[in-house]
N, C-alpha and C positions, 0 to 999 in steps of 0.2 A: 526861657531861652529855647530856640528852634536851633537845629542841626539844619541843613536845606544845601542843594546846589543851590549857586549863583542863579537870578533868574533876569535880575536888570542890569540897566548900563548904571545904578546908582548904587549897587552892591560890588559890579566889578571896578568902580570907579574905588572903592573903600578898600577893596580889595587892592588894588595898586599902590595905594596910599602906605596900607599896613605893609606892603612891601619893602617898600619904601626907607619907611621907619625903620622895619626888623633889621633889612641887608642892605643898608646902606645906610643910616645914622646909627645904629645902634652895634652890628655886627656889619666890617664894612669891606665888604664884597662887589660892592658896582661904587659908579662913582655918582660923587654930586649930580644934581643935575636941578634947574631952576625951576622948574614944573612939580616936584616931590611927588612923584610917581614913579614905579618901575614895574615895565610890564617884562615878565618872565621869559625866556629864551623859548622855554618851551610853551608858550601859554595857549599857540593852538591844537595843541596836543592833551595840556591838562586836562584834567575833570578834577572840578573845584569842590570843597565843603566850604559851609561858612558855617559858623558858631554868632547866632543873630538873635539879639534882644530890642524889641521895638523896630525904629528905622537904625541899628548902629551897625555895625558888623565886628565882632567882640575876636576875632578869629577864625584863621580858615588855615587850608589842608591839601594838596592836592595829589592827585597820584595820575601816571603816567604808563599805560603797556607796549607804546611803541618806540622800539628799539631806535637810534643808538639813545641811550640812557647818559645823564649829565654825571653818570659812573663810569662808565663807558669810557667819557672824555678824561676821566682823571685817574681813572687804573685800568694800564694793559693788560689783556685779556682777564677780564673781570670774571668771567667764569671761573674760571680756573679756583676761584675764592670759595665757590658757591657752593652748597650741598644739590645733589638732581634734585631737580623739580620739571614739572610739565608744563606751569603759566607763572612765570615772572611779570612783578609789575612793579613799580618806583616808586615812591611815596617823596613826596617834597613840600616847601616853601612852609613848614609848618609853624605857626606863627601866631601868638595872641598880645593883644593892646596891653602896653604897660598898666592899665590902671585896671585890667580885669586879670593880674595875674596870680590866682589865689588857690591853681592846679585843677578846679576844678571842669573849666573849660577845656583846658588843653587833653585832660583826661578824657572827656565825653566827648571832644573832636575824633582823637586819635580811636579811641573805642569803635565810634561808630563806620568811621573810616575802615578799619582793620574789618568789622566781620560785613562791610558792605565789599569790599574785597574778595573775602572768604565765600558770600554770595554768590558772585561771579566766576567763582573758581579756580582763584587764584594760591596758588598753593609757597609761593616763593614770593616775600615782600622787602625789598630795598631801600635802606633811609640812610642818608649822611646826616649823622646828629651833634650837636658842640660837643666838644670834648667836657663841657661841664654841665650836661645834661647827662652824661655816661652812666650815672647811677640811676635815673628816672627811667632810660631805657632798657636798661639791663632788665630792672624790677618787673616791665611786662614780658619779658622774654625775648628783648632782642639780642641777638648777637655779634659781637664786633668780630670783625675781618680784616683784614688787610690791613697796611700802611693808612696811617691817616690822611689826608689828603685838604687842600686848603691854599689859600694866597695871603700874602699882608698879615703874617702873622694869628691869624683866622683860621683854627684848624675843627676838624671834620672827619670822624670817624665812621665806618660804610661800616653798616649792622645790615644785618637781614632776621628777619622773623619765618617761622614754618610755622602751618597751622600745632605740629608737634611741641614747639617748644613756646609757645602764647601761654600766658599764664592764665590760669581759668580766669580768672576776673576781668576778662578780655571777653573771652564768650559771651554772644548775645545766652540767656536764663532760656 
């Protein structure tokens, strides 16, 4: 399995698909729609990961540093939540195919996502995550905030992570 940004129109095609699937059959946040694709609000702002074995695309990941954040839209003055930091950035749309869900992708997603972040210099990380994913992100170190946040019965608790409180099995060795 490769980590990789998206590089084709046949990975962001799969990429749309699995969107699709996560936030709107599976977790239902947008509506039907007869094409079974859903291209993201923010998508020309994302910077995508993909989790890709062969031609499939097994999961992806995206993260986001320009303001206003789809946090932004769902709690007033989001700051106010936050511990200081110097460079905030979003992390979203994280998502793996029901039939590759064995932890171990979404883990090597998210991993490599987080310390390509830390890379870059980002010291303050933002995720809305289900309310029944709460224990898988607690365990890397993220921390819940605020009111949970959500529509249609679909709720969505805003964590943030510091390079401080990442659990070492987060860090690149």
């Amino acid at each position: 399995m490769q980590i990789k940004s998206p590089t084709s129109n046949d990975e962001f095609e799969q990429i749309y698909k699995l969107n699709y699937e996560t936030f709107v059959e599976e977790i239902p946040q947008h509506k039907v729609n007869k094409n079974k694709r859903l291209i993201d609000k923010y998508h020309n702002k994302n910077k995508y990961l993909i989790a890709k074995k062969n031609n499939e695309v097994l999961g992806m990941i995206c993260y986001n540093s320009i303001r206003p954040f789809s946090l932004d839209q769902k709690l007033d003055n989001l700051d106010k939540y936050l511990p200081s930091y110097s460079k905030v950035v979003e992390v979203r749309l994280f998502a793996v195919t029901k039939t590759s869900r064995n932890g171990v992708i979404a883990y090597r997603l998210l991993k490599h996502c987080i310390n390509l972040l830390l890379e870059q210099g980002f010291d303050l990380a933002l995720i809305s995550g289900t309310v029944q994913k709460l224990k898988f992100f607690r365990k890397i170190g993220l921390v819940p905030f605020g009111p949970t946040v959500g529509k249609n019965n679909v709720m969505f608790q805003p964590m943030y992570v510091t390079l401080k409180n990442l659990s070492s099995d987060f860090k690149n060795d």
